[in-house]
C-alpha positions as CSV (number, residue, x, y, z in Angstrom):
1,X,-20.5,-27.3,70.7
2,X,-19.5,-23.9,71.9
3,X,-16.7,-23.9,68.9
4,X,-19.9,-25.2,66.5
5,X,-21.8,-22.5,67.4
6,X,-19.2,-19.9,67.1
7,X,-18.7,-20.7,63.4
8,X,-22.5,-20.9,62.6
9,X,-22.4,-17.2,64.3
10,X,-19.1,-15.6,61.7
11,X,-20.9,-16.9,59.0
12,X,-23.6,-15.2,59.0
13,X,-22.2,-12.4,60.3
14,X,-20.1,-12.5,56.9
15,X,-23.3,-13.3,54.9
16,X,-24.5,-9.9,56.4
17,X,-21.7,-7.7,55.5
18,X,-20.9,-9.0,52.1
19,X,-23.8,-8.1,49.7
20,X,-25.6,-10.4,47.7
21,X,-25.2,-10.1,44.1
22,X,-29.4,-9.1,42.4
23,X,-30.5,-8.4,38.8
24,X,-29.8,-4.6,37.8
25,X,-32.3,-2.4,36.6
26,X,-32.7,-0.1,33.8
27,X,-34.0,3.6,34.5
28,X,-34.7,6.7,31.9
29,X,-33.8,10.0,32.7
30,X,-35.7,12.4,32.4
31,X,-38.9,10.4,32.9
32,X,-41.2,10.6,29.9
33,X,-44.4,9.0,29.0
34,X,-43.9,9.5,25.4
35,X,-40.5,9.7,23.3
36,X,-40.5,11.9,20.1
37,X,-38.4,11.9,17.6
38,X,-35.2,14.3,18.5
39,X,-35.5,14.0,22.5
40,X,-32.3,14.0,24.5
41,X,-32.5,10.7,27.1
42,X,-29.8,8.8,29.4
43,X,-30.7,5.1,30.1
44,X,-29.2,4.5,33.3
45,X,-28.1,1.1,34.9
46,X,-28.4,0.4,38.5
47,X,-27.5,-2.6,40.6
48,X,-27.6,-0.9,43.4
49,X,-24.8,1.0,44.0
50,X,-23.4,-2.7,45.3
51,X,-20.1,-2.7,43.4
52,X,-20.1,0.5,40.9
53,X,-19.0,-2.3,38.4
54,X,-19.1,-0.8,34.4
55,X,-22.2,-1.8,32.8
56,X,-22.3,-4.1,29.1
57,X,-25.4,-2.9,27.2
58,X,-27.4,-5.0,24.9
59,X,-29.5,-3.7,22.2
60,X,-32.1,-5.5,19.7
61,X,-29.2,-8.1,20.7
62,X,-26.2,-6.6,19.8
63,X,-23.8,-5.7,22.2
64,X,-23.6,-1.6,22.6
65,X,-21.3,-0.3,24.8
66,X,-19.6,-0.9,28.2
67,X,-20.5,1.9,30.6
68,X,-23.3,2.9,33.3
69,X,-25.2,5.6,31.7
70,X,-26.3,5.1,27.8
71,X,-26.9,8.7,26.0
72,X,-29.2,8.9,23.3
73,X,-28.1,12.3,22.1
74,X,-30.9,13.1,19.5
75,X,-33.4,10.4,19.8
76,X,-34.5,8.6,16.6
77,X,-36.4,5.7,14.9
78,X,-33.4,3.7,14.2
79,X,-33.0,4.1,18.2
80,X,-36.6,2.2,18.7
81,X,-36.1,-1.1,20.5
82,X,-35.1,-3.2,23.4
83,X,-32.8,-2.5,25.5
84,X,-30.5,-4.4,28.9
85,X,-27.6,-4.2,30.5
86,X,-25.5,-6.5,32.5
87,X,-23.2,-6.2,35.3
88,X,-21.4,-8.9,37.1
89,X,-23.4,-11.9,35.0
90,X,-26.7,-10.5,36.3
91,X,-28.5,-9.6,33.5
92,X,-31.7,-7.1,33.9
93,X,-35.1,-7.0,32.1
94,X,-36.1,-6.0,29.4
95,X,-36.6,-2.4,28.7
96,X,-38.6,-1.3,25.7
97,X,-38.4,2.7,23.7
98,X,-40.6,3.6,21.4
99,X,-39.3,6.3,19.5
100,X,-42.4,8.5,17.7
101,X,-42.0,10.0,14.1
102,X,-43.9,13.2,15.1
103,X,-44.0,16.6,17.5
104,X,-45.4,17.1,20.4
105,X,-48.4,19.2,20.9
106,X,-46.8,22.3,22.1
107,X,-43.7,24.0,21.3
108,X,-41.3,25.2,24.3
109,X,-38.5,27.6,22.6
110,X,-35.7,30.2,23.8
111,X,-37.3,33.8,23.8
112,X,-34.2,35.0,25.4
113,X,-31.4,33.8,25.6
114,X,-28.9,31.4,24.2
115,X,-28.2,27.2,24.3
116,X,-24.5,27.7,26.1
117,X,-24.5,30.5,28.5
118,X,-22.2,31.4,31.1
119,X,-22.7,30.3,34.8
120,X,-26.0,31.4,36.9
121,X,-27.3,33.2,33.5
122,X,-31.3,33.3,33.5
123,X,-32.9,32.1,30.3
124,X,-36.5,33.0,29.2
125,X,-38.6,30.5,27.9
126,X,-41.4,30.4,25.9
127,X,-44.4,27.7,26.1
128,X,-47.2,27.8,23.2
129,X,-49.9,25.0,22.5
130,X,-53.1,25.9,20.2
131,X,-55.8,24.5,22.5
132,X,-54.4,26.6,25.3
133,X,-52.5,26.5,28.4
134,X,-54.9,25.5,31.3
135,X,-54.0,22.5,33.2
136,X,-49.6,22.6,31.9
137,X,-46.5,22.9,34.0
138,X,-43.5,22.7,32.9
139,X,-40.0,20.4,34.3
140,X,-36.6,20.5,33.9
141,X,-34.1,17.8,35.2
142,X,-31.5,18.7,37.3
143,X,-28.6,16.1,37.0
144,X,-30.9,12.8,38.1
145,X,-33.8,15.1,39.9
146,X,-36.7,16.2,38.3
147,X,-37.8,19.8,39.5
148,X,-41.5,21.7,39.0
149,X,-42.2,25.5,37.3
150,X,-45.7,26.2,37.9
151,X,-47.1,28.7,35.3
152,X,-49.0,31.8,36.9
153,X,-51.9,32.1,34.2
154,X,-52.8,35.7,33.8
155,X,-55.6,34.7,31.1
156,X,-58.5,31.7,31.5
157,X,-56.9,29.2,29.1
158,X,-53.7,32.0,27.2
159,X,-52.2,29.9,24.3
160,X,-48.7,31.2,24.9
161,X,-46.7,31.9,28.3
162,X,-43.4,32.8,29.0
163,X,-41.2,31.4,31.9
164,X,-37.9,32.2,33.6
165,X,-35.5,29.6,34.6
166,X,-33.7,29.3,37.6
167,X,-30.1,30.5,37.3
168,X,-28.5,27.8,35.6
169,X,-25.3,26.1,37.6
170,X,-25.0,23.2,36.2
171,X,-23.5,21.9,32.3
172,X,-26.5,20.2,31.0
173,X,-30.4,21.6,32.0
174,X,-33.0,19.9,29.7
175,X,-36.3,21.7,30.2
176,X,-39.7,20.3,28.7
177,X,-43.6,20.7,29.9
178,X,-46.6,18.5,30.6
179,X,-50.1,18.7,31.1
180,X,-51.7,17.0,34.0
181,X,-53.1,13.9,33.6
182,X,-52.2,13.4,30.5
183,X,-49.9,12.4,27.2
184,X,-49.6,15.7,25.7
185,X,-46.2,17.2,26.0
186,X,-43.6,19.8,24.6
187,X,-40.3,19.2,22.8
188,X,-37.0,19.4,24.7
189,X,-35.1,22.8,25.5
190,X,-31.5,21.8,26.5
191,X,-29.2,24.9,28.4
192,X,-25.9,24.1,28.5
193,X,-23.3,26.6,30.7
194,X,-19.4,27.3,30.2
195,X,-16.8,29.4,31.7
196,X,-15.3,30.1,28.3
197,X,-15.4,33.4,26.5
198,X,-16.2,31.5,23.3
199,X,-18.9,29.7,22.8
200,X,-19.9,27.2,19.8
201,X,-23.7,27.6,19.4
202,X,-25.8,25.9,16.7
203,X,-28.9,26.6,15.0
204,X,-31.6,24.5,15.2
205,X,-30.4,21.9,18.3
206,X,-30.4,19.3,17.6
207,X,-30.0,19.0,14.0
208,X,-32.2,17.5,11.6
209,X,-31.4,15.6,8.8
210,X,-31.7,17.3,5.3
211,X,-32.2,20.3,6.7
212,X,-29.8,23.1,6.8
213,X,-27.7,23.6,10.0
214,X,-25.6,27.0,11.4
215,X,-22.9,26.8,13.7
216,X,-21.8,30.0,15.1
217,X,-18.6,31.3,17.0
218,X,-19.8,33.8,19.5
219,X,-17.6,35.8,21.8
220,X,-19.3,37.3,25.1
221,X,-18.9,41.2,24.8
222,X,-18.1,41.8,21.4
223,X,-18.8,41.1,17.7
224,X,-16.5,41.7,16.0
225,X,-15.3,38.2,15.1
226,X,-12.5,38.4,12.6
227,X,-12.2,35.1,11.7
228,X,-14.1,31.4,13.0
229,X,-11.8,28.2,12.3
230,X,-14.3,25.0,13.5
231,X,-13.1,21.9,14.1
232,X,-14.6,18.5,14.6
233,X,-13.3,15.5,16.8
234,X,-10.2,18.0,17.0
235,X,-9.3,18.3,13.2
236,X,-9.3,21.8,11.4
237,X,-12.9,21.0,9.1
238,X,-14.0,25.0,7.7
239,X,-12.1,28.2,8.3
240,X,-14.3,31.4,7.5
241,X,-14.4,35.2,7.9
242,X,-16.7,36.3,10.7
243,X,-18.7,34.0,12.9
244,X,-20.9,31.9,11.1
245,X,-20.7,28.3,9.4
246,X,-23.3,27.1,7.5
247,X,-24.1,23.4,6.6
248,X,-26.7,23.2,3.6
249,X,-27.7,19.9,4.3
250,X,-27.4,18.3,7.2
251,X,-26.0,14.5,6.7
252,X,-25.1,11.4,9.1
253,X,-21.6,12.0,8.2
254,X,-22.0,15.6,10.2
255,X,-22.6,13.8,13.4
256,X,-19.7,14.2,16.2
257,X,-18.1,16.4,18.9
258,X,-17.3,20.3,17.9
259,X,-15.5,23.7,19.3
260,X,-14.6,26.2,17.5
261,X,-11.7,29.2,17.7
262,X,-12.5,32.7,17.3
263,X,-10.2,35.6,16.5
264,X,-12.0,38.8,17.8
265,X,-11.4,42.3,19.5
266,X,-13.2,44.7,21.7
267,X,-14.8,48.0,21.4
268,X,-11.6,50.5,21.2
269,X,-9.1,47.7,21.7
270,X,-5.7,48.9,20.5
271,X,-4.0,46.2,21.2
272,X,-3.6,42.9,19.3
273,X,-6.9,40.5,18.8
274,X,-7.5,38.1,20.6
275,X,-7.6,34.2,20.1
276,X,-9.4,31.7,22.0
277,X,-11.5,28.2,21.9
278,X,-14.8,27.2,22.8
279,X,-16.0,24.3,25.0
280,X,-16.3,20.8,23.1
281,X,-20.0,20.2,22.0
282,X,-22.0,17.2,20.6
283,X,-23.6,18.1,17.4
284,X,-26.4,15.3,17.3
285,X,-28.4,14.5,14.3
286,X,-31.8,13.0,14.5
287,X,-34.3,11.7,11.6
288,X,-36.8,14.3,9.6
289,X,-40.2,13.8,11.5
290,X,-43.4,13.4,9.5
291,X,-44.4,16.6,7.8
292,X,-48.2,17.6,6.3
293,X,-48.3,18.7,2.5
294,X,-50.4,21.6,2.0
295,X,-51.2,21.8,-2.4
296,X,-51.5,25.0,-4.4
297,X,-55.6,24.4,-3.5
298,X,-54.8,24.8,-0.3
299,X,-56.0,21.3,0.6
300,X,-53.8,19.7,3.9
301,X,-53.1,16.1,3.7
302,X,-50.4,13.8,5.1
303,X,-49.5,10.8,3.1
304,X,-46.8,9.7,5.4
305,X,-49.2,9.6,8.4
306,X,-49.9,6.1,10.0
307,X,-53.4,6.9,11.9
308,X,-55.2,8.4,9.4
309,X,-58.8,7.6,11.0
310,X,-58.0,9.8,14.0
311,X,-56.3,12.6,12.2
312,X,-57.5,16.4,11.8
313,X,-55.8,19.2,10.3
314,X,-55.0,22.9,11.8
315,X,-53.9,26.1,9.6
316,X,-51.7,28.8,9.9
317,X,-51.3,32.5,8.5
318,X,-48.0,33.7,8.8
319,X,-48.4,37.2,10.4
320,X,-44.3,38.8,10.4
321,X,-42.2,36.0,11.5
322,X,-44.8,34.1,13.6
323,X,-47.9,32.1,12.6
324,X,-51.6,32.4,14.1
325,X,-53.8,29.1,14.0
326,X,-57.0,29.8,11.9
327,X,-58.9,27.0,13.5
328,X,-59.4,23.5,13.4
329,X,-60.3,22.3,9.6
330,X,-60.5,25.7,9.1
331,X,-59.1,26.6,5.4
332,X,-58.1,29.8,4.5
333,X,-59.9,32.4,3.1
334,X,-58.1,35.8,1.7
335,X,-54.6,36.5,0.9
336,X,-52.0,35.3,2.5
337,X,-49.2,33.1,3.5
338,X,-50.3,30.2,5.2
339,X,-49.0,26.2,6.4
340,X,-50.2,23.4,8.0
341,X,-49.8,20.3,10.4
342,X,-51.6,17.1,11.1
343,X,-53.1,16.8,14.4
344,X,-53.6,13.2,15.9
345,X,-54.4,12.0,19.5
346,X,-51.5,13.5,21.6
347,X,-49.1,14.8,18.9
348,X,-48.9,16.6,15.5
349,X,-46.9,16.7,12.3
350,X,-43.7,19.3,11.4
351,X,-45.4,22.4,10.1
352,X,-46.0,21.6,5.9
353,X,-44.6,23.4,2.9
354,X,-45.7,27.5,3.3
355,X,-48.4,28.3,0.2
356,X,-48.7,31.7,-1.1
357,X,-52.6,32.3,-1.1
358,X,-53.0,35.9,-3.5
359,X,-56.8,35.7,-4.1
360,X,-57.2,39.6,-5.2
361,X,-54.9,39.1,-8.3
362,X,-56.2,35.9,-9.3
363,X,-59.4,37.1,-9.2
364,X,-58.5,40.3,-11.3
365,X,-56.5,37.6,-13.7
366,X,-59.8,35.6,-13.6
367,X,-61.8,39.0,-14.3
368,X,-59.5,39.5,-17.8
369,X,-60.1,36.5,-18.8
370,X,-64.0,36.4,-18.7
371,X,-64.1,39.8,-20.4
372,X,-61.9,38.6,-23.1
373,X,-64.0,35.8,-23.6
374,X,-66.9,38.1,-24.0
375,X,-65.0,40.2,-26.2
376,X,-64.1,37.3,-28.2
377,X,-68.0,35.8,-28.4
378,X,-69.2,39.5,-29.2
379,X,-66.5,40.1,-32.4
380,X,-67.6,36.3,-33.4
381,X,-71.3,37.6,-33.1
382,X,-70.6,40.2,-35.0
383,X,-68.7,38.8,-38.2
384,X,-71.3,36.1,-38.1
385,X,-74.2,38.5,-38.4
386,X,-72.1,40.0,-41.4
387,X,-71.2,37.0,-43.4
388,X,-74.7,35.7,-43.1
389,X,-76.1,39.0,-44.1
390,X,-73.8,38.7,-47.3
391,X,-74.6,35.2,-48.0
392,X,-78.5,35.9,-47.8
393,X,-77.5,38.4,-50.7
394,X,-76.3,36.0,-52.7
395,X,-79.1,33.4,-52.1
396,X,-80.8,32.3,-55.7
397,X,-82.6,34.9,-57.4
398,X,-86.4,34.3,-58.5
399,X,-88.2,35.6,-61.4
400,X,-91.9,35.2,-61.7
401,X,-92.7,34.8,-65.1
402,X,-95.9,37.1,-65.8
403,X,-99.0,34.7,-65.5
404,X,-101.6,34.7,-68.8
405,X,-105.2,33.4,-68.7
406,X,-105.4,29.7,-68.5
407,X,-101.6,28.9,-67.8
408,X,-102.2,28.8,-64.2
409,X,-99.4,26.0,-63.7
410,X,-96.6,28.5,-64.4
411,X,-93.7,28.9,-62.1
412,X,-91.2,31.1,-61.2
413,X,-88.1,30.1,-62.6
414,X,-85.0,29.8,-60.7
415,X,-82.0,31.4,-62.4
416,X,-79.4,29.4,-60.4
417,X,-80.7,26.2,-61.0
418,X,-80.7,26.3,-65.1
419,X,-77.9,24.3,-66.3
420,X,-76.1,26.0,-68.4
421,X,-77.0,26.2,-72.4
422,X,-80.7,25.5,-71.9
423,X,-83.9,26.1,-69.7
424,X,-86.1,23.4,-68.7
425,X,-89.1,22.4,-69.9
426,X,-92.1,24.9,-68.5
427,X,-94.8,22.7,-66.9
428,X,-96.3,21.1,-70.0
429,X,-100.3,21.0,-69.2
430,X,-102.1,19.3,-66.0
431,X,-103.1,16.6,-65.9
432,X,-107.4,16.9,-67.6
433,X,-106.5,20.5,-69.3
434,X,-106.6,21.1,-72.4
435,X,-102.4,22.4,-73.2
436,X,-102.2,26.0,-75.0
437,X,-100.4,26.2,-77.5
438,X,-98.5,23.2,-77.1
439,X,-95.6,22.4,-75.3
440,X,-92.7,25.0,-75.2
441,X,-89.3,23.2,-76.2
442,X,-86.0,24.4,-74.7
443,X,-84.2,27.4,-76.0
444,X,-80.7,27.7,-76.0
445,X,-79.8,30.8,-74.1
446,X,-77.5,32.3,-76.9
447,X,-81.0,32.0,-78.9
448,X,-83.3,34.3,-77.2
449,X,-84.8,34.6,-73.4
450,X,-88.4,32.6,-72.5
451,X,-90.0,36.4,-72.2
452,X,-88.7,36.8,-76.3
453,X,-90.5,33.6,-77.6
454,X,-93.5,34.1,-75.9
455,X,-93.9,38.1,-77.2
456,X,-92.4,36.8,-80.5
457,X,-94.9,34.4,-80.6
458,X,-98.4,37.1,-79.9
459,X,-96.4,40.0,-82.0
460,X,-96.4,37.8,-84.8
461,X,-99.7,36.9,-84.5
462,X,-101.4,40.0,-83.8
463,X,-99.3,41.6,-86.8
464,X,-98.5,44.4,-84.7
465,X,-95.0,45.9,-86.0
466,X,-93.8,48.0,-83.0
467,X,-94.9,45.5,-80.2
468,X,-92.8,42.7,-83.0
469,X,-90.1,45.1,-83.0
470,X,-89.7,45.3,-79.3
471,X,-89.9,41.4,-79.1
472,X,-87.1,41.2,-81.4
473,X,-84.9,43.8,-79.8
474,X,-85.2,42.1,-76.6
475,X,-83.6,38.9,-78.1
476,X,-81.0,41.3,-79.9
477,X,-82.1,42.2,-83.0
478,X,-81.7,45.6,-84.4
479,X,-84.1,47.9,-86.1
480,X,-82.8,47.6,-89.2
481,X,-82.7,44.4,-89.8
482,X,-86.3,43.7,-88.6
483,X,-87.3,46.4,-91.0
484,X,-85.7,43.7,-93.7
485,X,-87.7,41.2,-92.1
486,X,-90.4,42.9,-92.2
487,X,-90.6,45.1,-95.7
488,X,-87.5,44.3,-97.8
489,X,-87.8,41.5,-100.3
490,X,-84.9,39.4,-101.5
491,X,-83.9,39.8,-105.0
492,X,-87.1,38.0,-106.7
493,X,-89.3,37.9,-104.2
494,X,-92.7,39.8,-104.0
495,X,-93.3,40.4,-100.0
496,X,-93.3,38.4,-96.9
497,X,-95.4,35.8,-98.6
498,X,-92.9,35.8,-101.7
499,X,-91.1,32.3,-100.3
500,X,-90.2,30.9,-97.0
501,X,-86.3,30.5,-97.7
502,X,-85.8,33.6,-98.6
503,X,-87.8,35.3,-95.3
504,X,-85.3,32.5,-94.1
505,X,-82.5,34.0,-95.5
506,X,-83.5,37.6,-94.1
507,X,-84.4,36.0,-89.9
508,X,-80.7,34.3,-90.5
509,X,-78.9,37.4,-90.6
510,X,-80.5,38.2,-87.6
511,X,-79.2,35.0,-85.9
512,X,-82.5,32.9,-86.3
513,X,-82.2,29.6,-87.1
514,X,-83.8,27.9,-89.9
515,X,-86.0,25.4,-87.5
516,X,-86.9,28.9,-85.2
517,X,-88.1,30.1,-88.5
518,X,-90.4,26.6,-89.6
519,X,-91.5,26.5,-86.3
520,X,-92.9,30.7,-86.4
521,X,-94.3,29.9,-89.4
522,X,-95.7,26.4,-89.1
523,X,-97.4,27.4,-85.3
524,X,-98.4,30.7,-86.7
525,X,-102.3,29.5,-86.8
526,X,-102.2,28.0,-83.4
527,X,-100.7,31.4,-81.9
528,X,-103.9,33.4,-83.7
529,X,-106.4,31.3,-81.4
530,X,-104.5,31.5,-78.8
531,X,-104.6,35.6,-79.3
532,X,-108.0,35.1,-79.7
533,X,-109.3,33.6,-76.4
534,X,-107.3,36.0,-74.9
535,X,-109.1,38.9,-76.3
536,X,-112.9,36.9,-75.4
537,X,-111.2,36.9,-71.6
């Protein structure tokens, strides 16, 4: 019994000292509510500290890598997913990231400073959010521990505050701030430190796809950089004079470790120049977040937004090489340069395409172009009034023919509308009224005028020999030859009564045809009465 109890006593003296194998657990460092697109992270797996055995990672179920901490240099959409690691067959939960396509609210950015600095080097930063500051602080995470910068508020609710770190000791600080209680955040700041007297900085960190990227060769003291050689995953990839490398577009195929070698002197160094390397650094490349579109109009919109019900928009007037908010929906007004960004529930939109508002010159343009117009309506106007003027000039001309006793049915006639070769027909009697004279017939024109047959007509009947004359020489016959008509006698002939064909022949040389001639003599007893009744009026 005593040998029983001995052995029930080692073993669980055994079971105490050996540890018994549990599920790991994944962790996230540093501890955010909310992932945006471009955030550094470490997912971390713990068992423990039971056996320090390497982790297997597992992600959307494909095996990642083997190792304890998982970096997510430049966080992503393509990095959205689940997430577990195993060690030693135990396998943990499930951890789910969400990686957003946006910004945060605020902005935290380097107002002094650089992103690698030496050793216990201050850095300034600056904190900005457009609805103001009250209520923020601001983190940074120390290796695993997470430590608190309160901001001293000068201001009620300031929109912008600047903050000093702590003097940096460590290689990696990644600085970001909250406000209390809630989602809203800033991007990342990471501060890197080295003991090297070159340092490979780059410009914007981390990069962005499509957009353009700057590495830079800096030496501490100096700047005059003779030559930069960079190099990525230790192979010789651009060689330039002075300090700066420039990458156009940013690609995929950019993504990797980089250090670069400067070749430099100091001030009044006589001596030869100096060559030296910078630390290795991780140039990470993330996806373009959503960006607003703002149109010539200046009209804000965001097609590539996914919560359009909850969305507002915010402008921005570029004042030297910062922008001040105008107000929420507010649009511009005046000249100016001016962007925009969608704002939804906890986070906003990149900054859209800058628009070149120039309202004083369009209006002057738009000024030109109403007085032209005016111009162009007044000259119209004018030429209109002209040519109208002229064609009322040459409107159809009326002559009144000169109204006698009982013809009270004459017209005047209109010139224009006589055909050519003939007048019409004068009104031939009304309707119960007795006709005068009987009906005129037409006249050729080439044969006399209305006005000549109707004086022919009374001349001949009164007997009158100048008012006959003037009759005839209206209708183009000369003195002379109505003198013949009048007093010379063909050969044979005894007067005017001496025979009708020879008077004929006499009218004929005076272009009177023979049936104008019957018709003066045949109507000459009609033509006395009408004389007559003209005389008893």
């Amino acid at each position: 019994m005593t040998g029983g109890r001995e052995l029930l006593l080692l073993a669980a003296v055994i079971a105490l000292l050996v540890p018994t194998e549990q599920k790991p657990t994944v962790s996230m460092t540093p501890r955010l509510k909310e992932i945006f697109t471009g955030d550094l992270l470490y997912l971390h797996c713990d068992d423990g500290d039971q056996t320090g055995s390497p982790a297997t990672w597992d992600f959307n179920g494909k095996q990642a890598k083997q190792s304890n901490s998982l970096k997510i240099a430049a966080a992503s959409a393509k990095d959205s997913g689940t997430y577990k690691c195993t060690i030693n067959g135990q396998t943990s939960d499930d951890f789910n990231l969400k990686v957003l396509e946006y910004v945060p609210m605020a902005s935290l950015s380097i107002a002094t400073g650089q992103p690698v600095t030496r050793k216990n080097t201050i850095v300034v930063l600056e904190l900005t959010n457009d609805e103001g500051l009250e209520g923020w602080l601001c983190k940074f995470n120390w290796e695993k521990n997470i430590r608190r910068v309160k901001l001293k508020l000068n201001n009620a609710n300031p929109t912008s505050f600047t903050i000093e770190t702590s003097p940096l000791t460590v290689p990696e600080n990644i600085y970001w701030c909250e406000k209390n209680d809630t989602n809203e955040r800033s991007n990342q700041v990471v501060l890197r430190t080295t003991d090297n007297e070159v340092i490979l900085e780059m410009y914007p960190f981390p990069a962005i796809e499509g957009e353009k990227m700057t590495l830079r060769c800096i030496v501490w003291g100096t700047e005059k950089v003779t030559k930069s050689v960079f190099y990525k995953e230790n192979i010789e990839t651009k060689s330039v004079h002075g300090d700066a490398f420039v990458i156009p577009e940013v690609t995929e195929s950019q993504v990797g470790s980089y250090k670069c070698k400067a070749t430099y002197r100091y001030k009044d160094q006589t001596v030869g120049p100096h060559v030296d390397d910078s630390d290795v650094q991780d140039l990470p490349v993330h996806d373009r977040p959503v960006r607003a579109v703002l149109s010539d109009t200046m009209s804000c919109s965001c097609p590539s937004c996914d919560r359009q019900d909850t969305m507002s928009y915010m402008y921005y007037k570029q004042n030297g090489n910062s922008w001040t908010m105008l107000g929420q929906n507010k649009h511009p007004d005046g000249d100016g340069t001016f962007h925009c960004r969608a704002i939804l529930r906890n986070m906003r939109t990149l900054p859209s395409n800058a628009v070149t508002n120039n309202q004083s010159i369009l209006s002057q343009v738009i000024g030109i172009l109403v007085f032209v117009i005016l111009l162009g309506l007044l000259i119209f106007a004018v030429a209109f009034y002209k040519w109208n003027k002229k064609r009322k000039a040459r409107e159809d001309i009326y002559e009144e023919v000169t109204m006698r006793g009982g013809d009270a049915h004459y017209e005047a006639i209109n010139m224009r509308q006589v055909k050519e070769g003939e007048y019409d027909t004068l009104q031939p009697g009304a309707e119960g009224q007795q006709k005068t004279g009987g009906e005129y017939q037409a006249l050729m024109k080439q044969e006399g005028k209305v006005e000549v047959y109707h004086t022919l007509g009374e001349n001949v009947a009164s007997g009158g020999g100048d008012r006959a004359y003037e009759a005839l020489k209206t209708a183009g016959i000369q003195k002379d030859e109505y003198d013949t008509l009048t007093t010379k006698q063909p050969e044979g002939g005894t007067g005017a009564d001496g025979g009708g064909d020879r008077a004929y022949e006499a009218l004929k040389t005076a272009g009177i045809q023979k049936d104008e001639y019957d018709t003066l003599k045949t109507k000459q007893a009609e033509l006395e009465k009408v004389e007559e009744i003209k005389e008893e009026k």
